[in-house]
C-alpha positions, 0 to 999 in steps of 0.5 A: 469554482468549488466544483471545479476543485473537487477532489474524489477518490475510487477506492476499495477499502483493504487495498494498500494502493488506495490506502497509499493515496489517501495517506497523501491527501490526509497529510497535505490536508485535501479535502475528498469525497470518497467513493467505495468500489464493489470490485466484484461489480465495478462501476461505470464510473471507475471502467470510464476513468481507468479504461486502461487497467480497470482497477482502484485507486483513481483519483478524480481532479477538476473532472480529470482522472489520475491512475496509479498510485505512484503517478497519483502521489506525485500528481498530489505533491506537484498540485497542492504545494501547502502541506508538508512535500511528499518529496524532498527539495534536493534532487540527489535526495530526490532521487535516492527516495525515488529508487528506493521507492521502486525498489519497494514496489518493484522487488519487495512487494513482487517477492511479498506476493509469491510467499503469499501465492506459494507453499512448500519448497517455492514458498520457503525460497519466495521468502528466502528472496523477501529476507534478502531484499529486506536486507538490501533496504535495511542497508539502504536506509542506514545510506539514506538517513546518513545516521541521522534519526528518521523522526516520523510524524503527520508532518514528515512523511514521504512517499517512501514512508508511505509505501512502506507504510502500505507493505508493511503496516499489516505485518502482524496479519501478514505473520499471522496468515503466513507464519513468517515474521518479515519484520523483525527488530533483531534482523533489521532494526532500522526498518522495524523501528521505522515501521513501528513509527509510522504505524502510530501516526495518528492519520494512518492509524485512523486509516488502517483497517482493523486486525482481524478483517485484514487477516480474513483478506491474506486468508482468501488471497492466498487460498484464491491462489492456492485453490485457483477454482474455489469459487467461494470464500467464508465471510467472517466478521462482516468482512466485505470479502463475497463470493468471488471467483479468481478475477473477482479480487485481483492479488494488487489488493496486496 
C-alpha cells in the first residue's frame, strides 16, 4: 500500500516549474523522493512519463505520471485534501486566482523571457511591455485582496503565490544579469511588499538556490539566446550549467 502511494518528482534544480511543485508538496506536507534530471542526457525515465513535451517537472503518483506545472498543482490540491488548499473554496474567488494565475503564465513570464532573449531597441520595448503588465497585476491585486492584508505564511499560500513566487523569487539575479528592476516598491507596492513575503517564507527560502548560481543561469540563457552557435558556457562556482548546445537547456528553465 505504501508503494502504492509513492510520490516521486523529476526535476531539474534551477527550474522554477520544478520549484512551483515542489513548494506545493512541502506546504500540504507530502512526503516525495526527488529525482534529478541531467537535462542534457534525459533519461528513460523522464522520455517514457512525459512522451509529449520531454521536459521536468513530472510528477509520478501510484505509478501514474502527471505533466505540467499547473495541471500538477491542481492534481496535488484535489488528491491530498489535509494541508492547507492551493485554491480557494469559493468559486468566484476560484476563478478570479485562476485568471490571474494565466495571466502570470501566459503575458508576464512570456514578456520576462523576451527581455532576456533580446537586446538594444527590442529588449527596451520587451521591457516597456513587462512594466505594463506589471501594472496590470498590481491593479489586479488591489481587486483581488479587497484591501484587505495578504498575510503570506507556510500555511496560505496559493497557487498564485506560488507562481509568483517562481517568476520573481530570483528578481535580485534577474536585476543583476538584466540591469532592470521589475520589481520595484515605489512603482508596484503590492506586488513587491507581496514578493518580499513569500520569499522569506521558510519552506521557499530552503528551496531557493543560492544567489550567485541563478546569476550563472540568467547569464547562459541569455547568451544561449543572444549567441545561438556558442556551444560552450563557462562554469562558474560549480554550477551544473556544461557544455550545452541551443536544445541543451530549453529557455522554459525561466
Amino acid at each position: 500500500m505504501a508503494e502504492e502511494n509513492k510520490v516521486k518528482l523529476h526535476g531539474m534544480w534551477a527550474s522554477p516549474y520544478v520549484q512551483r511543485v515542489e513548494i506545493a508538496l512541502k506546504i500540504k506536507g507530502i512526503p516525495y523522493e526527488y529525482v534529478e534530471e541531467d537535462l542534457v542526457n534525459k533519461s528513460q525515465l523522464l522520455l517514457q512519463y512525459n512522451p509529449v513535451h520531454k521536459k521536468v517537472p513530472v510528477l509520478i503518483h501510484n505509478g501514474k505520471s502527471i505533466c505540467e506545472s499547473l495541471v500538477i498543482l491542481e492534481y496535488i490540491d484535489e488528491t491530498w485534501k489535509n494541508g492547507p488548499p492551493l485554491l480557494p473554496q469559493d468559486p468566484y474567488k476560484r476563478a478570479k486566482v485562476r485568471f490571474w494565475t494565466s495571466f502570470v503564465e501566459k503575458e508576464l513570464l512570456e514578456n520576462v523571457l523576451l527581455v532576456v532573449r533580446s537586446e538594444g531597441e527590442a529588449q527596451e520595448k520587451a521591457i516597456k511591455v513587462v512594466f505594463e503588465k506589471l501594472k496590470l497585476l498590481e491593479e489586479g491585486l488591489k481587486d483581488l485582496f479587497q484591501g484587505e492584508t495578504h498575510h503570506i505564511d507556510g500555511e496560505n499560500m496559493g497557487i498564485l503565490d506560488i507562481f509568483l513566487c517562481s517568476l520573481f523569487g530570483a528578481h535580485k539575479a534577474q536585476e543583476e544579469v538584466l540591469g532592470v528592476k521589475f520589481i520595484d516598491p515605489e512603482k508596484f507596492p503590492l506586488l513587491s511588499s507581496w514578493v518580499t513575503a513569500f520569499t522569506e517564507v521558510a519552506v521557499v527560502k530552503a528551496l531557493q538556490p543560492p544567489h550567485e548560481k541563478l546569476v550563472v543561469v540568467y547569464q547562459f540563457l541569455r547568451q544561449k539566446a543572444l549567441q545561438p552557435s556558442a556551444a560552450e558556457v563557462e562554469v562558474k562556482e560549480g554550477v551544473y550549467v556544461r557544455s550545452l548546445s541551443r536544445s541543451h537547456l530549453p529557455d522554459t528553465l525561466i
